[in-house]
C-alpha positions in Angstrom: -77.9 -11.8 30.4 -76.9 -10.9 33.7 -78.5 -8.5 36.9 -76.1 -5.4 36.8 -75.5 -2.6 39.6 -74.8 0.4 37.8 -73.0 3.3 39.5 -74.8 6.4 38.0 -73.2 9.4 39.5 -76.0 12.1 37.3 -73.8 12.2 34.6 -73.9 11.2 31.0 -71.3 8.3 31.0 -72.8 6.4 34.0 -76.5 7.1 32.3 -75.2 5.9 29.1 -73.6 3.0 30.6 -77.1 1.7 32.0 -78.7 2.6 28.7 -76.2 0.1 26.7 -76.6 -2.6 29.5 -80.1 -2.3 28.7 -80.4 -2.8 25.7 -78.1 -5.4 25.8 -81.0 -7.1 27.6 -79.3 -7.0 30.9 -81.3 -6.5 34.7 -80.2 -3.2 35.5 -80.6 -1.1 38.8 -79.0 2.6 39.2 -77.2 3.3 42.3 -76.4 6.4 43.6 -73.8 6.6 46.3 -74.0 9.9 48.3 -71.2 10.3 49.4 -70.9 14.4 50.6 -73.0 16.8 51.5 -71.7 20.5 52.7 -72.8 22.6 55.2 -74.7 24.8 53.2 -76.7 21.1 52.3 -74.6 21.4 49.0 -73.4 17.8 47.5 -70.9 16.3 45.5 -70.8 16.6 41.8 -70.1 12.8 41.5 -73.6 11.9 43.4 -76.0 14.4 42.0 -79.2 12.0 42.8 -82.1 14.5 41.0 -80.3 13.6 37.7 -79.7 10.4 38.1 -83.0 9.7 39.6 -84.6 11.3 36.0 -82.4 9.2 34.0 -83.9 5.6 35.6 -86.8 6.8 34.9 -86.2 7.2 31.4 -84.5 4.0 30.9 -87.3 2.7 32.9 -85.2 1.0 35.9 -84.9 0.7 39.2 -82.8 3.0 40.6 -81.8 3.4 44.9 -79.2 6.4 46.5 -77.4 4.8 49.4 -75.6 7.0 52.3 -72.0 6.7 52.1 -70.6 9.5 53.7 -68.9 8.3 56.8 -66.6 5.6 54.5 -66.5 8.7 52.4 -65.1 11.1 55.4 -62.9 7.9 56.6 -61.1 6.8 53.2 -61.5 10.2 51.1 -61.4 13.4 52.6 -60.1 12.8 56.0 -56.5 11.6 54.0 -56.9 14.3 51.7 -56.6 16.8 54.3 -53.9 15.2 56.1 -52.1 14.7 53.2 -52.1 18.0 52.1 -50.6 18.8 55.3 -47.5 16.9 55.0 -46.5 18.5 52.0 -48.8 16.4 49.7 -50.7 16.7 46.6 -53.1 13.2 46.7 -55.2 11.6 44.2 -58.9 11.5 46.0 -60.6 9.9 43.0 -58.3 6.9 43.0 -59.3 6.1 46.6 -62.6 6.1 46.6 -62.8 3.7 43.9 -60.9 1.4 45.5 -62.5 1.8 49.3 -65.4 3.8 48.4 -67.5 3.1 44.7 -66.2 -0.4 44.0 -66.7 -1.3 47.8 -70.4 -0.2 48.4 -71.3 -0.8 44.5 -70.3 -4.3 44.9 -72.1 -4.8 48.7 -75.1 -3.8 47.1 -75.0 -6.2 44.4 -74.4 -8.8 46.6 -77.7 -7.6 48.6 -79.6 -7.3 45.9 -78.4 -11.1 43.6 -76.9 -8.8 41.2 -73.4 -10.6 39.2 -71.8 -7.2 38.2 -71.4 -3.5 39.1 -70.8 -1.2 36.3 -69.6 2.2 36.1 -69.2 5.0 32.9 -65.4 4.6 33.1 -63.4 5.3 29.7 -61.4 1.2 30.1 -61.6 -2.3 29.3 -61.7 -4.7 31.4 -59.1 -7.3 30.3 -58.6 -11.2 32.0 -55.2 -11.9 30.8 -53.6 -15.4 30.3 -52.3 -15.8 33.6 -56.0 -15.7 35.1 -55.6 -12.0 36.5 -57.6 -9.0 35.4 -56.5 -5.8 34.7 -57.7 -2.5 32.9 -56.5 -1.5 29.2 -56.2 1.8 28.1 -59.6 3.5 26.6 -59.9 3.3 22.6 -59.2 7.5 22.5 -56.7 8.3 24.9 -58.1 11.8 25.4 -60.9 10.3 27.8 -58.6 7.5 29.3 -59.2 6.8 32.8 -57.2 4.0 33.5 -54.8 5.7 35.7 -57.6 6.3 38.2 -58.4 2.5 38.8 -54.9 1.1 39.6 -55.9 0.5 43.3 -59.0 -2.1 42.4 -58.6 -5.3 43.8 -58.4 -8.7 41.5 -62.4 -9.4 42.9 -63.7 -5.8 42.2 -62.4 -6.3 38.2 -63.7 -9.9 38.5 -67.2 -8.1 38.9 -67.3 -5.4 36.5 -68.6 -4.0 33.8 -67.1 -1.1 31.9 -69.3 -0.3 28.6 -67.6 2.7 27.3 -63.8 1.4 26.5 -64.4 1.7 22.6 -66.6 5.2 23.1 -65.6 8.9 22.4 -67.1 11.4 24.5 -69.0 12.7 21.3 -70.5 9.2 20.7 -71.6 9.2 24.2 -73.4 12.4 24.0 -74.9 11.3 20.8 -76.2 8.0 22.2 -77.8 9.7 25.0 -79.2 12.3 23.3 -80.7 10.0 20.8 -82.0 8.0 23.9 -83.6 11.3 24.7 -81.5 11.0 28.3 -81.9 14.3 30.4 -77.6 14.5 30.7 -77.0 14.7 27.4 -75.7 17.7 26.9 -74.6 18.3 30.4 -71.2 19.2 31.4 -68.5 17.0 32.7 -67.0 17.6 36.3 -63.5 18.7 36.2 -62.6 19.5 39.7 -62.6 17.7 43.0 -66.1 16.4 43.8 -66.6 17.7 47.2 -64.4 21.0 46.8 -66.8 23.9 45.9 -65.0 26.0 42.5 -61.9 23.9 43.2 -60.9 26.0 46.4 -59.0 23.1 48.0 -57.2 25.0 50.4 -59.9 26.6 51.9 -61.5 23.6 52.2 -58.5 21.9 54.0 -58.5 25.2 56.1 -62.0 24.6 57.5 -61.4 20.7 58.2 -58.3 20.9 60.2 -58.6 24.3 61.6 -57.0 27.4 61.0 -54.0 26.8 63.5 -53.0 24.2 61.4 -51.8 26.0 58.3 -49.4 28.5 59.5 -47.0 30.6 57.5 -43.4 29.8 56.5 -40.0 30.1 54.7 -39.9 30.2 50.5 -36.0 29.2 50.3 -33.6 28.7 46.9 -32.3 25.4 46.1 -28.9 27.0 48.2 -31.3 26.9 51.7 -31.8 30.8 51.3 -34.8 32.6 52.6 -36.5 34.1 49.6 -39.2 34.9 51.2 -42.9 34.2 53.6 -45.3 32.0 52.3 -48.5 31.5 53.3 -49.3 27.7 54.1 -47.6 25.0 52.3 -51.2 23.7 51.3 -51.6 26.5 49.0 -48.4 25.0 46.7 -47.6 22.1 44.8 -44.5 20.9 42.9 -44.1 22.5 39.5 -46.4 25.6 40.2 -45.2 28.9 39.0 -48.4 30.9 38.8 -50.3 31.9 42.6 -46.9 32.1 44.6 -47.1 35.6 45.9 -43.5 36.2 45.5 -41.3 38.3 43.0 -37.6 37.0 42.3 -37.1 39.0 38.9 -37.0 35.5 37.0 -39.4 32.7 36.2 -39.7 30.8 39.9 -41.7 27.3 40.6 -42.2 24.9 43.7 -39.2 22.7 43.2 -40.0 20.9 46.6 -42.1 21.2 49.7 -40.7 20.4 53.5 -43.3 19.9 55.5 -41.3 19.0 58.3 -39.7 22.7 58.6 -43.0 24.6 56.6 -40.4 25.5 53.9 -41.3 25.8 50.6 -38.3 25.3 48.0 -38.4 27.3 44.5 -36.0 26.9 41.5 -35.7 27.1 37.9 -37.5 25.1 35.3 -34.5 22.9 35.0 -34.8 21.3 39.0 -38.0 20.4 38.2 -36.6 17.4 36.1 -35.7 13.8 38.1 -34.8 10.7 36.8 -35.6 8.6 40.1 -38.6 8.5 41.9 -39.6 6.2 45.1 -43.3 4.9 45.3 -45.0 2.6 48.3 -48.6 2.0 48.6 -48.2 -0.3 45.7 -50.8 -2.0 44.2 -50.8 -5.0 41.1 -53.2 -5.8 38.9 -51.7 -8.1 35.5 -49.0 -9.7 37.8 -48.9 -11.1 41.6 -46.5 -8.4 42.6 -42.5 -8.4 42.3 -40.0 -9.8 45.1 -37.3 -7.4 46.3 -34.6 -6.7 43.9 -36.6 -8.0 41.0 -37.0 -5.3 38.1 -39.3 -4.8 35.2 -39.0 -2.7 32.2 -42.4 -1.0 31.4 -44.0 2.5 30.8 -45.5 4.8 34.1 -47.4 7.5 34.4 -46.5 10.0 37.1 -49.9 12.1 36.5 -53.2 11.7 34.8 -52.2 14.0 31.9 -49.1 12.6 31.7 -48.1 10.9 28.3 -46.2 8.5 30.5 -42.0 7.4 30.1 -40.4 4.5 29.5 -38.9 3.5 33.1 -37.6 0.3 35.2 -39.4 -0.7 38.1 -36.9 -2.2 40.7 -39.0 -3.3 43.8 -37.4 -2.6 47.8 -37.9 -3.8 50.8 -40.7 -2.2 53.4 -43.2 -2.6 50.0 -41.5 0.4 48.2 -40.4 0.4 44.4 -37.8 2.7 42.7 -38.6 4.0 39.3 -35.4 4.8 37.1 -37.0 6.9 34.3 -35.1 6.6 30.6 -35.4 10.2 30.7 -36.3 12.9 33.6 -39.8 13.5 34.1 -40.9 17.1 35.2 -42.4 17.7 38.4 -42.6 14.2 39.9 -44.9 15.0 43.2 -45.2 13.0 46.2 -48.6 12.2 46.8 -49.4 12.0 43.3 -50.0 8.1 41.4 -47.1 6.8 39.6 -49.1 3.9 37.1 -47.2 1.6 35.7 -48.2 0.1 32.0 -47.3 -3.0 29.3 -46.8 -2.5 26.0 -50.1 -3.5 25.3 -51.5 -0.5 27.4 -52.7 -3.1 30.1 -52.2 -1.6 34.2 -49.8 -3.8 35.7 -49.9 -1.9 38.9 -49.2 1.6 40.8 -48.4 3.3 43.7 -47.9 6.5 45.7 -44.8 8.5 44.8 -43.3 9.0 48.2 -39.6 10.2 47.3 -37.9 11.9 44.6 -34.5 11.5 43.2 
């Protein structure tokens, strides 16, 4: 039995997570990080403190919030909004798990003499043979949440604790509404945690300032002008619906040129590539690979992706090229491209930073 630091966000997969380590006989302590609060006094749906507060006291635990809203400004939103800017569409949530959750959750249990963090994260934690951990894919891949833990170093797996790997979301309900939990029947969070109704472009509006979102140039794949657009943060790749414009046949965001505020459009068929570029990289089951070395595997270019049978070839300057078996659709820089074994185990990930 060990002391655990669970990271209970007010939902029902972190409360159920401390309910299991419970009654496993485990030490366990809730923590809240706070990590946003609006203007309005308004906070993120991943730290809602009131709920989780209620659930520790069901379970009976200990429970503490901790302030973590300047490493939240620094590593989260402040690169969310710059990245939208440059023609982006980033992955907040696998961020702050690396430089945010994982980073305070695991300071605090060094503080407080605790051996493990937990979290309600649908994965195992897997040690392989070579003495590395790594995350395999949740038992129903509906709930999977693998792709969003990539970035986590070989110490933060070393140190956790994820309960719910073999769980369906209707299990989890069940347990916690048999443990008479408050969340039981509360509804998940499906957009980004700080962004109020998911209106991420006026959010990036209000950060950087209205002078820095200006109109531009829709063009065709032939450098046309099509038309005016009204901020490049307001598209991504493979959007059709929301673009203002009327061509007289199906258009979507093949590309987006940040450089001269162009927005390209296309037909369906430019939105598949067979080549993408990714930096940022990040290993989990292996060290890394040396430059010119290539691996056969499967990667994910999304979350919903299904993922595609690929071959890694790592670059110089810390980038890898993906050669995909067959083209994906709407590969998007900014985005996570995850790369998994045939076991469903992460062997590692990065940013998608060109496309092919």
């Amino acid at each position: 039995m060990a002391k655990v630091i669970v990271g209970m966000s007010g939902g029902v997969d972190s409360a159920v997570a401390a309910y299991l380590l419970k009654k496993d006989g485990h030490e366990v302590t809730g923590v809240t990080l706070r990590t946003w609060q609006a203007e309005d006094g308004s906070e993120s749906r991943c730290c809602d403190i009131d709920d989780a507060r209620r659930v520790a006291n069901v379970l009976g635990i200990k429970y503490v919030p901790v302030n973590c809203t300047l490493d939240f400004q620094k590593y989260v939103v402040d690169p969310f909004t710059n990245d939208y800017l440059r023609g982006m569409t980033p992955n907040p949530c696998v961020v702050c798990n690396r430089y945010v959750k994982w980073d305070k959750l695991l300071y605090y249990a060094k503080a407080l003499g605790a051996e493990y963090v937990a979290t309600g994260h649908y994965a195992y934690i897997k040690k392989l043979e070579n003495g590395r951990f790594t995350v395999k894919k949740a038992k129903y891949s509906q709930k999977d949440q693998t792709y969003m833990l990539y970035r986590l170093t070989q110490e933060q797996l070393a140190s956790t604790l994820m309960p719910l790997g073999g769980l369906s979301k209707s299990e989890v309900r069940s347990i916690a509404e048999n443990a008479g939990l408050p969340v039981a029947s509360k509804p998940d969070s499906q957009e980004i945690c700080f962004v109020a109704d998911g209106g991420y472009a006026d959010f990036i509006e209000s950060a950087a300032g209205p002078d820095a979102v200006k109109e531009g140039d829709f063009v065709g794949e032939d450098g046309n002008v099509l038309g005016r657009h009204k901020g490049i943060i307001h598209y991504t790749v493979g959007q059709r619906k929301g673009l203002g414009i009327a061509l007289g046949r199906p258009a979507y965001v093949k590309e987006i040129r940040a450089e001269t505020n162009e927005v390209v459009l296309g037909g369906e068929s430019s939105l598949y590539r067979g080549e993408i570029v990714c930096g940022d990289l990040n290993f989990l089951s292996i060290p890394g690979l040396t430059p010119g070395e290539k691996l056969e595997c499967t990667v994910k270019i999304r979350y919903q992706h299904a993922g595609q049978t690929a071959v890694i070839e790592a670059m110089e300057n810390g980038l890898a090229r993906i050669v995909f078996s067959e083209p994906v659709r709407a590969a998007t820089p900014g985005q996570s491209a995850v790369f998994y074994d045939k076991d469903e185990c992460v062997i590692g990930g990065g940013v998608i930073s060109g496309i092919k």
